[in-house]
N, C-alpha and C positions, 0 to 999 in steps of 0.2 A: 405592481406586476405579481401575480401568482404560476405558480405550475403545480397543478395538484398533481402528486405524486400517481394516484391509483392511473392519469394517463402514461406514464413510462413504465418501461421496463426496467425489473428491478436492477438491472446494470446501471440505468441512465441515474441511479440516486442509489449505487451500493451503500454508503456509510449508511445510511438511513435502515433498509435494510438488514446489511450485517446487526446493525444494535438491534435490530427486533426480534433477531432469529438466533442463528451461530453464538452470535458475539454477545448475546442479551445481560449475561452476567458481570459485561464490562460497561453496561450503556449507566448513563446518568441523563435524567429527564423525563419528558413524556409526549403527550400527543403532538406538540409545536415544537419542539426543537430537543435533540437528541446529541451528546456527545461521549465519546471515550474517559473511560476512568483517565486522569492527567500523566499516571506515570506507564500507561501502554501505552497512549498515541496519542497526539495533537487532536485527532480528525473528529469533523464534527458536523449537524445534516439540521437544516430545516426541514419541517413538512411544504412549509409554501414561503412565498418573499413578502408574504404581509409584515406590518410592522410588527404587529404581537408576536409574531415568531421570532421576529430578529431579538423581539424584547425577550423572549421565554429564552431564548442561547444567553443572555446577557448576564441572565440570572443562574446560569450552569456555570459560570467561568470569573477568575477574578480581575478586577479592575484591570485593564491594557493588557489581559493575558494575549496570546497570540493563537488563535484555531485553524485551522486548513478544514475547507469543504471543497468538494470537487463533485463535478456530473455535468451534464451534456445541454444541461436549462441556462438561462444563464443566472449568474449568482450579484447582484448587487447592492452591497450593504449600506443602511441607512447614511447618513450625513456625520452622526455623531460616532462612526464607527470608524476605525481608520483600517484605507485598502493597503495590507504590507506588502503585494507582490499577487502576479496573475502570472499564470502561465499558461498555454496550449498543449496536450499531449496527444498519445495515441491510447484507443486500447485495445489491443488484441485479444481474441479467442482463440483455442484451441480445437478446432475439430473432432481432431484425431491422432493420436498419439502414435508415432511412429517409433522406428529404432532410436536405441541411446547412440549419438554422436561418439566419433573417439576421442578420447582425451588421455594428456598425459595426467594421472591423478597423483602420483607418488607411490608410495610402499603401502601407506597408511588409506589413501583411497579417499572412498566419502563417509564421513559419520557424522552421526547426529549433536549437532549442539545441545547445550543444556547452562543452566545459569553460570553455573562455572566458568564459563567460556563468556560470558556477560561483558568481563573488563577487556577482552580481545576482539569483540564485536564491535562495540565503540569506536574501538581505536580503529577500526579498518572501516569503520565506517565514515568518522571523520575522517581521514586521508581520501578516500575515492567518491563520499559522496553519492552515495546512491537512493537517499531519499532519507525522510528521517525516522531515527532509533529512540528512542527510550530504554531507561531501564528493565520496565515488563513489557516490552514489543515483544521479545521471544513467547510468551503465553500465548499469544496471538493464534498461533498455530506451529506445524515441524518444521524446523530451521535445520538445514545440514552444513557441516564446511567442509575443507578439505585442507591439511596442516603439512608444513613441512620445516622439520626439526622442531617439532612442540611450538611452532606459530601458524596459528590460523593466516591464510592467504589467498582463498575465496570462500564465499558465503552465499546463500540463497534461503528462500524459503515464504511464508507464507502470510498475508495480512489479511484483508477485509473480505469476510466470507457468509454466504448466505445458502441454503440447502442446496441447493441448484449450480454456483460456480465457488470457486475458489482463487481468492487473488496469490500471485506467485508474486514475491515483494525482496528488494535487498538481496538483488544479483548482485555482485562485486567480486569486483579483484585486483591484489596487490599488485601495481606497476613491476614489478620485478617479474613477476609470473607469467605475464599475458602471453598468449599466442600456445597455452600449453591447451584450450578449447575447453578449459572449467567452466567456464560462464554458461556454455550450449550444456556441458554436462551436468550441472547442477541445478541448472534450470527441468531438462530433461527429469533427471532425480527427483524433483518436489513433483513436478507436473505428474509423475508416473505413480504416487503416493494417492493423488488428490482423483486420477481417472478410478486407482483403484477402489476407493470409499465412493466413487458415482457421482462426483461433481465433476463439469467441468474447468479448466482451468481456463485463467483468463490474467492479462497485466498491463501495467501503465509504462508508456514508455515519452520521455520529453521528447516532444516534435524537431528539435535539434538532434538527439541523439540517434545519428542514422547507423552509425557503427551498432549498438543495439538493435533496433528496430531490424537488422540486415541477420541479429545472430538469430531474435527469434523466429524471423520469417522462415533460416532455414529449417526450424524445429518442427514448422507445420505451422505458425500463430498468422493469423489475419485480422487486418483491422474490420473492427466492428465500427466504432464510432469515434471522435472527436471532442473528447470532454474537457475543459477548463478545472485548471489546481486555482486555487483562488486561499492566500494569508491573509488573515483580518486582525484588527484587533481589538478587545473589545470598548465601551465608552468607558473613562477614565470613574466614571459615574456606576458604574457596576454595580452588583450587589455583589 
């Protein structure tokens, strides 16, 4: 099975995308199969589902490494490839950027993260889980948080982006905090970053996660489409 990419839109195949454009300085590969430097992100894109493609990824990554590709086609990897997990999401768009929601934000407010903040990142990302971080995911784009008492205790900010939209990635928040409305604010805060540079914003949200999918919808986001997270890993035969 193929899906040549030139018939979607570049939403229906971001990763692919972002590495051709925005993100080009972090892509590794070429015309058949495209993935992220290892220490900014897992994520990684065929051009189509023929074998040679699966075989050109195979040759970006080492033996049983672990990649995540996502988009709206569907994704199924050869026999010698092992599937680590599928998932269903949502993704929404932004229209139109409306007012910032209230929030309780603290003394301190919202500011912008930066590598310093790297080993705080981590750690509030493991605890709530909001998709995954690496080391240099923060280069990806503007990450902001919101700290109280010199601990970070929500975060937001920005992953797979291409001239035209901007993904908002790595909503969280510390269980101790919730209901103070960080999540709509911080979300609001990158989105309002991203309309100003002239992209639209746009994010992934798991088809489970109705308590999100309910904060963005207040924010103005609508689903676009229904795209599949799909972990693989690569043959143990790798290069």
């Amino acid at each position: 099975m193929t899906f040549p990419l030139e018939r979607h839109s570049v939403l229906d195949s971001l990763v692919w995308h972002a590495l051709a454009t925005v993100h080009a300085r972090f892509a590794r590969g070429g015309e058949l199969a495209r993935r992220y430097d290892p220490e900014v992100t897992g994520f990684a894109a065929i051009r189509d589902g023929s074998r040679e493609a699966w075989a050109a990824l195979a040759e970006l990554a080492a033996p049983g490494e672990l990649l995540l590709l996502t988009g709206t086609v569907p994704i199924e990897p050869p026999t010698d490839w092992t599937l680590a997990g599928r998932g269903p999401g949502y993704q929404l768009v932004l229209p139109e950027l409306g007012p910032a929601p209230d929030a309780d934000l603290g003394p301190d407010g919202i500011r912008p993260l930066t590598t310093d903040d790297v080993p705080q990142i981590l750690a509030l990302v493991k605890l709530t889980r909001p998709g995954p971080f690496r080391v240099r995911t923060i280069e990806l784009g503007n990450f902001v948080g919101v700290f109280d008492d010199g601990e970070l205790v929500a975060m937001a900010g920005e992953r797979l982006q291409n001239p035209e939209y901007a993904e908002i990635s790595a909503v969280c928040t510390h269980p101790t905090v919730r209901g103070r409305g960080l999540a709509a604010a911080l979300t609001h805060h990158v989105a309002s970053g991203i309309v100003a540079r002239g992209q639209t914003p746009l994010l992934h949200v798991a088809e489970h996660n109705h308590t999100a999918r309910r904060v963005y919808e207040r924010l103005g986001f609508v689903e676009r489409a229904r795209p599949m997270f799909v972990a693989v890993r690569t043959p143990p035969s790798a290069a």
